[in-house]
C-alpha positions, 0 to 999 in steps of 0.5 A, a space after each residue: 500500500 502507498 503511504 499516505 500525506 495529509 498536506 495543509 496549505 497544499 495550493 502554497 508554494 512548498 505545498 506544490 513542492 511537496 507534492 510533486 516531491 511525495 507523489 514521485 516516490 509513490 504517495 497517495 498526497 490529500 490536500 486541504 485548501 480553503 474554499 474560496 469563489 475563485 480557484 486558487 490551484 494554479 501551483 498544483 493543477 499541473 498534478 491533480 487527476 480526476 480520482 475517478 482516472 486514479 490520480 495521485 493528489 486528492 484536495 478536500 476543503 478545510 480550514 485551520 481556523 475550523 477544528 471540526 473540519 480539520 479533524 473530517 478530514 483527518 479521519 477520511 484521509 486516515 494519512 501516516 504522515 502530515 505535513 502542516 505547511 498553512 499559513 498566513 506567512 506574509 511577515 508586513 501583513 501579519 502587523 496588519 491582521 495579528 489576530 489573525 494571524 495568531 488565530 491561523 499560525 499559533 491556534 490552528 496549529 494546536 488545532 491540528 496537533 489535538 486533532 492528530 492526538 485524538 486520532 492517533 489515540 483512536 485509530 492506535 496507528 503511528 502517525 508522523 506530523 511535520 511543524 514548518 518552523 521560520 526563521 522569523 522566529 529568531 528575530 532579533 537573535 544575532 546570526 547564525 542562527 541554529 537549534 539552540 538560539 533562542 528566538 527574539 520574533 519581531 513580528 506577529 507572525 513569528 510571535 505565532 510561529 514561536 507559539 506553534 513550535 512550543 505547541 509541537 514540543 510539547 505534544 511531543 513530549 507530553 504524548 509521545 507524538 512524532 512531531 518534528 520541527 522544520 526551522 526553515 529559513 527563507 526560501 524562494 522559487 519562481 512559485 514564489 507569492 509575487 507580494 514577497 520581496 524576491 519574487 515582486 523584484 524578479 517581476 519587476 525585472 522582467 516587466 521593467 526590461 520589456 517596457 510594462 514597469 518603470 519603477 520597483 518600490 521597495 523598502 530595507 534595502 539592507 536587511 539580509 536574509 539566508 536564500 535557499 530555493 524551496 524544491 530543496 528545503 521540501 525534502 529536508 521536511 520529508 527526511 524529518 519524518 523518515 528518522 527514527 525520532 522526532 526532533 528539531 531542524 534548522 534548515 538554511 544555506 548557511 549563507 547571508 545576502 542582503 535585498 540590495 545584493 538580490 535586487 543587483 543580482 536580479 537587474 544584471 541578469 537583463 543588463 539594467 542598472 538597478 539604481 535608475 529603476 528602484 525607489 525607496 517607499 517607507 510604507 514598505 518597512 515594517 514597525 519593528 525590523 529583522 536586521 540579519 538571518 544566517 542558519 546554520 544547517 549543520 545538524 540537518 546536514 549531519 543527522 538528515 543528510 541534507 545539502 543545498 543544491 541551488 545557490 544564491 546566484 542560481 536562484 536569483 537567474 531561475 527566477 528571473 528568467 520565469 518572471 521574464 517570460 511571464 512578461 513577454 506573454 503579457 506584452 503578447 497579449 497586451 499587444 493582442 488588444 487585451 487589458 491587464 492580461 496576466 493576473 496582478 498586473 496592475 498591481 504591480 506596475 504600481 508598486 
């Protein structure tokens, strides 16, 4: 029989990631996505099947701020392991919704954990749970940052990330759960949400080289943040929960680059001076700012294996190049007599 994955925040970036990552060594995957008027799937429909065909990936409606619909959905799927990848992981607007945020990141987690404790407790299977972690949870802490750090979170969403992360320690360790924390710095790819950083300077950039864009407005030009591309961080999470004991994991590169370094990178891809298109907007910075993250990945790299395999230079060319391409088809179509032909559009060309 094929194991079974229980994924929430599966329309996500690692949620795409994941996916194609456990449907290739032969999952049966189950997603939880929001219900929402429109669809919200462009990451995955590229792996979903009808289940009438015997498709891989199956998607039921859910919640983390519904704990009854968490817990349907736990006892149809009845998965071996689960993947708690939803969020609300946009770090300015968590300043902006800290309820809800909270509500989301800190309780749906505890949400889910109680869920999984009452099925593991009925059902008498083992059941292995994966908690996505953020660096955002060390803050203010001085880089580099590993396992034993302690966390200084800066913003509502790593105050909530802090809180789920010690929900997860504790489960584990009152109840005997296998629960591993994922300590994952940042990660990018070019499914990256086009409201963070990275991806809104690589959708300048191709959109600023063809003529749609004239400037990219920004805010902390030296923060500087620890880069890895998400295709490889979604397998340090499945190898968390192919160890014997559960335990806890930073996952990074080990390296520290600034915005200002991502957006000099990002320009010179497409031979554009960045200083003639970017501008500074102070709305852009958030109340209380994250100077510096570095991780430090030797225990994944000791304990899991794990290693890196894109760098900071790769990265930045990979998602340039899409958000390139992305920008001739919207010129093709602009030029076809269309209106705003890519989703988003105009709200980027404003900033």
């Amino acid at each position: 029989m094929a194991k079974r994955a229980l994924i929430t925040g599966v329309t996500g970036q690692d949620g795409s990631y994941l996916t194609e990552f456990l449907l290739a060594k032969g999952y049966e995957v189950h997603g939880i996505m929001r219900r929402a008027s429109l669809f919200n799937t462009e990451r995955i429909d590229h792996l979903y099947r009808d289940p009438h065909q015997g498709g891989g990936l199956r998607l039921h409606y859910g919640d983390l701020a519904d704990g009854s619909g968490l817990r349907r959905v736990l006892e149809a799927v009845d998965p071996d392991e689960i993947y708690n990848l939803g969020s609300q992981s946009h770090v300015k607007v968590s300043f902006e919704v800290p309820e809800y945020t909270a509500e989301v990141v800190a309780i749906g987690t505890l949400r889910l954990i109680e869920a999984l404790r009452d099925h593991v407790t009925g059902s008498g299977r083992p059941l292995r749970y994966y908690q996505a972690g953020s660096s955002e949870m060390f803050g203010a802490a001085p880089p580099p940052q590993n396992e034993r750090t302690p966390f200084y979170p800066r913003s509502p969403y790593g105050a909530s990330k802090a809180a789920a992360y010690w929900f997860a320690v504790n489960y584990r360790e009152a109840y005997g759960l296998f629960i591993a924390n994922g300590i994952l710095f940042n990660h990018e790819s070019p499914r990256r949400g086009e409201t963070f950083v990275t991806r809104k300077i690589t959708r300048a950039v191709g959109r600023i080289a063809l003529g749609l864009q004239e400037k990219l407005y920004l805010g902390n030009l030296d923060a500087e943040r620890d880069w890895g591309f998400a295709g490889d961080y979604v397998e340090a999470m499945w190898a968390m929960l192919q160890e014997e004991r559960a335990d806890d994991y930073v996952i990074a590169t080990g390296e520290a680059h600034s915005v200002k370094e991502f957006v000099e990178r990002a320009f010179a891809e497409v031979g554009l001076d960045w200083r003639r298109h970017v501008a500074i907007d102070p709305r852009y910075f958030r109340p209380t700012e994250v100077d510096a993250l570095c991780g430090d990945p030797a225990k994944a790299r000791r304990r899991l294996g794990w290693e890196p395999r894109v760098g900071f230079a790769e990265l930045v060319e990979m998602m340039v190049a899409h958000d390139l391409g992305l920008a001739r088809r919207e010129l093709a179509v602009s030029k076809a007599g269309f209106d705003d032909p890519v989703p988003g559009a105009a709200l980027l060309a404003a900033g």
